[in-house]
C-alpha positions in Angstrom: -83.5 23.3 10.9 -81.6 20.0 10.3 -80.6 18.2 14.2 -76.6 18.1 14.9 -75.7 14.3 15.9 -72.9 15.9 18.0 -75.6 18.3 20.0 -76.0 17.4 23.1 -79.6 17.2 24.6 -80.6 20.1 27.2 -83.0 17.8 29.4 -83.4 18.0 32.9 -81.8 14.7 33.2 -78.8 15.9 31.3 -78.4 18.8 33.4 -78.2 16.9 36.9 -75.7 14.6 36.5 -73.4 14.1 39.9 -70.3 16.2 39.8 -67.0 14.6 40.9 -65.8 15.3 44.3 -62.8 16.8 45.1 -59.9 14.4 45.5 -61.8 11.8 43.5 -60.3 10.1 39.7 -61.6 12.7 37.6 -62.2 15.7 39.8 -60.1 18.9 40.8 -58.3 19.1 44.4 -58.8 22.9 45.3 -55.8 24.7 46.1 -53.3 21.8 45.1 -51.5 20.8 41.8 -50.8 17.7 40.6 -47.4 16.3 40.3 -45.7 15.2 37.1 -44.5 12.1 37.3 -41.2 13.2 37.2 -41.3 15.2 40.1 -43.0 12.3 41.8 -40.0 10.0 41.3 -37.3 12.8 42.1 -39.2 13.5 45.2 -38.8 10.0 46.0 -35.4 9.1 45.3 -34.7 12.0 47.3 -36.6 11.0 50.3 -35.1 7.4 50.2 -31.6 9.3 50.0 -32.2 11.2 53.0 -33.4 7.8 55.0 -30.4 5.9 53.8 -28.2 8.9 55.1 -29.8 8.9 58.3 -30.0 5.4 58.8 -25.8 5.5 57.5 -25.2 8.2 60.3 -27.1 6.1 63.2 -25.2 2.9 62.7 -21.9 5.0 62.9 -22.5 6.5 65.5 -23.1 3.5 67.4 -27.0 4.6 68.4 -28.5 1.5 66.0 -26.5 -1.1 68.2 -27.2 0.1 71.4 -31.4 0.6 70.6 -31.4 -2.5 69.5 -29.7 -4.1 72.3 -31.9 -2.5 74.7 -34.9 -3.7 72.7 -33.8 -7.4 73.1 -30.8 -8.0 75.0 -28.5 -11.0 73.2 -29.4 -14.1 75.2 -25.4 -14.4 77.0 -24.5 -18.4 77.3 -22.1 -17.2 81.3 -19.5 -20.4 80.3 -18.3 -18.9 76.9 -15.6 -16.4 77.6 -15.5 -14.9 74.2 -19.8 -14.0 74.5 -19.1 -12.8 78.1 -16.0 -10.2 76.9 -17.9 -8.6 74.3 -20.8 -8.4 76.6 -18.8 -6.9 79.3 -17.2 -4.6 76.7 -20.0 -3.0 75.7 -21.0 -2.5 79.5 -18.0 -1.0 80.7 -18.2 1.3 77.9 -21.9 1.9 78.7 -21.7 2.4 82.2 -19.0 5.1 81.7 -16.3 2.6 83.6 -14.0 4.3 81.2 -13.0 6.8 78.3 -12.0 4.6 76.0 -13.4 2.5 72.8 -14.7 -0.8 73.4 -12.2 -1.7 70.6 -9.2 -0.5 72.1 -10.0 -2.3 76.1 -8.1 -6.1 76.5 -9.8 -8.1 78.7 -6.7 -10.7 80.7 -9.1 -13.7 82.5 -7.4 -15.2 85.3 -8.5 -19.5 84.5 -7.3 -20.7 87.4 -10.3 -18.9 89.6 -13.3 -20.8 90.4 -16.8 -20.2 88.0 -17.8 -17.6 91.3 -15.1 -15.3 91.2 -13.3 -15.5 87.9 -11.4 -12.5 87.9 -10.9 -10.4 84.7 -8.0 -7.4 84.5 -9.4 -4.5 82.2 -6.5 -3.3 80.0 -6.2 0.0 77.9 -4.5 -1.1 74.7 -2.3 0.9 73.1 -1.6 -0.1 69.3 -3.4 0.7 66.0 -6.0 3.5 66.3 -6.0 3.4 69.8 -3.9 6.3 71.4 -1.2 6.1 73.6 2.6 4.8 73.7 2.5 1.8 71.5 3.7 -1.0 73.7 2.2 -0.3 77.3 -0.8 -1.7 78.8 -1.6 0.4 81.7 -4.2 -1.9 84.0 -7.7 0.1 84.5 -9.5 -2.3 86.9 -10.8 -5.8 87.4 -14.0 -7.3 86.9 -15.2 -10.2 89.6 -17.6 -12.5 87.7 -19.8 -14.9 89.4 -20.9 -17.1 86.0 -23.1 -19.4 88.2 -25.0 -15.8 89.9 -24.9 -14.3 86.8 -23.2 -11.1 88.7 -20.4 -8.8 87.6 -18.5 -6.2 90.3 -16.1 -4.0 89.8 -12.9 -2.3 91.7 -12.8 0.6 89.4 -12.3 3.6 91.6 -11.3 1.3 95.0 -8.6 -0.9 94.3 -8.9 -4.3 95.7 -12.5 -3.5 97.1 -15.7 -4.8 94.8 -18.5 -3.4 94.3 -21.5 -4.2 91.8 -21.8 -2.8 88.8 -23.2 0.9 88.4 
């Protein structure tokens, strides 16, 4: 009987070579199919599509700005007007001093007070998308600033009586 080349020998040795373990290059996972490579991409792009949605939805809804500036505060430089407004602006509107978008509140500072009681009259604006009769400014409270305490009261609820912020 003439040998086969392609025969492969039946020795011991033969017999006990390792098997690959599940999950390894070469070996089977039990219970689990593997994905095309298609599928692998569309699965993907979808999953980046949902992120980017989510991420799209936070920042509109104005959660993305206000984690962050809980996380690290904006240092505030108390002699710039323009960094103090947007700061208090976003306070007011945090602290539930009022109803209204920080976009549609005009901030009036008095600069004839001294740097420890510059006064500031909180305005509701009424022009562009912010509702109301075009034209009228109706006066919602006033801020005391002390710039050199770094303090802010209020006289929203009490008229002409301060009291710190809530």
């Amino acid at each position: 009987m003439p040998i086969s080349r392609n025969r492969r020998p039946t020795t011991a040795v033969a017999r006990l070579q390792p098997v690959p373990a599940p999950g390894a290059p070469g070996g089977a996972t039990p219970g689990r199919r593997r994905l095309s490579p298609r599928s692998r991409a569309i699965r993907r792009i979808l999953l980046a599509l949902l992120i980017g949605l989510t991420v799209l939805m936070l920042e509109r809804t104005g959660l993305v700005e206000q984690w962050l500036g809980q996380l690290q505060p904006s240092h505030l430089d108390w002699r710039n007007d323009y960094q103090l407004v947007e700061q208090l602006r976003t306070l007011v509107v945090r602290k539930g001093l009022t109803h209204d978008r920080k976009d549609c509140l005009l901030f009036i500072i008095d600069g004839n007070d001294p740097p420890t009681g510059t006064r500031m009259q909180v305005m509701e604006k009424h022009s562009g998308t912010c509702p109301g009769t075009p034209g009228q400014l109706p006066r919602l409270f006033t801020l005391k600033v002390d710039r050199l305490a770094h303090q802010v009261q209020s006289d929203a609820g009490s008229p002409g009586q301060f009291h710190p912020l809530p």
